[in-house]
N, C-alpha and C positions, 0 to 999 in steps of 0.2 A: 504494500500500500504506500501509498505517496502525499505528501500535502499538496494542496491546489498547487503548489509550485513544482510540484511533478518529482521534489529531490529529496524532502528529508520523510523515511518513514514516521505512519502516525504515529507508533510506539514512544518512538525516540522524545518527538515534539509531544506530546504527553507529559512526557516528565520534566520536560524541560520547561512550559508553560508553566507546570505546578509550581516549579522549584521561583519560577520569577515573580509569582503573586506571591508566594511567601517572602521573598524578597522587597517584594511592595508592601504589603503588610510593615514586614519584621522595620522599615522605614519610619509609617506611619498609618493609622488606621486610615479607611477609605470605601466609598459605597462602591457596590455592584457594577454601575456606570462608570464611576473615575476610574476601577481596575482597569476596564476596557480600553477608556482613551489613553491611561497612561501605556499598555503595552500597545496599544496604534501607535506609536511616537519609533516600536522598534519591529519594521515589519515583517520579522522573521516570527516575531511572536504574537501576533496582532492577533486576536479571538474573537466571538462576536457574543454577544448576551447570552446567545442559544448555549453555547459553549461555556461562558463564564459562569454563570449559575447554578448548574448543574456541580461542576469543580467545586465552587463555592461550600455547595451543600455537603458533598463528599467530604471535604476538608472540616467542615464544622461537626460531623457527625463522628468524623473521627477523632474530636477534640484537638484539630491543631489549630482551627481558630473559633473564635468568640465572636458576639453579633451583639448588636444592640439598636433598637431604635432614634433616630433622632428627626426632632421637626427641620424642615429645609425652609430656607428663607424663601427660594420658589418652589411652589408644588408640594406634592404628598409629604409626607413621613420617609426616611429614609435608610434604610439596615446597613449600618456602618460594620463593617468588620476587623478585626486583630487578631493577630497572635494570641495564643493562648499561651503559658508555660512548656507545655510540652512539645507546643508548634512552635516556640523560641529554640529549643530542644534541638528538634527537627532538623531546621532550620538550618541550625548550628551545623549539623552533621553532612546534613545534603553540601549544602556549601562550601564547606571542607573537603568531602569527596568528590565535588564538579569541578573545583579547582586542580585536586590532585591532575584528574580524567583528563582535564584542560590542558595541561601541561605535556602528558604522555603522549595524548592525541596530537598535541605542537608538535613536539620531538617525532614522531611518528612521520606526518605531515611535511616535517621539514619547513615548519612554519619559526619565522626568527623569532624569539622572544624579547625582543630588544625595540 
């Protein structure tokens, strides 16, 4: 399987997605919508609501993050989400090991680190 871009399987960008909204998160809390635009800003990871929400819920059910309502200055009420502890946790460990992966895959790749 391939992303619309025909090159990185789903799997891959899967987890890679995941690891970046905890990364958004682990930043600063943020609604359902701002996740969205902030990854449209890098289009290798760009998601759409349909995508993001579902993730979302995945990730809260499995206690890596927390949710809370808040009133929005326009429009509705709006479900803010964070980090929970053990999605700090997480977090910590994923990003620890993307970076290792990052490095080996460079050296692999023949990509300069400099």
């Amino acid at each position: 399987m391939a992303d619309e871009g025909g090159t990185i399987p789903s799997q891959f960008r899967k987890g890679v997605v995941e690891l970046a909204i905890l990364a958004l998160l682990h930043r600063d809390e943020a609604y359902g919508g701002e996740i969205v635009d902030r990854l449209a800003a890098y289009p290798g990871l760009a998601i759409s609501a349909g995508t993001a929400y579902p993730l979302l819920s995945r990730l809260k059910r499995s206690g890596l993050i927390t949710s809370v309502w808040r009133e929005s200055p326009v429009g509705p009420p709006r479900k803010y989400y964070r980090l929970s502890t053990d999605g700090e946790r997480v977090f910590a460990g994923m990003a620890k090991a993307w970076n290792g992966m990052k490095n080996e895959m460079d050296e692999l790749l023949g990509v300069d680190a400099t």
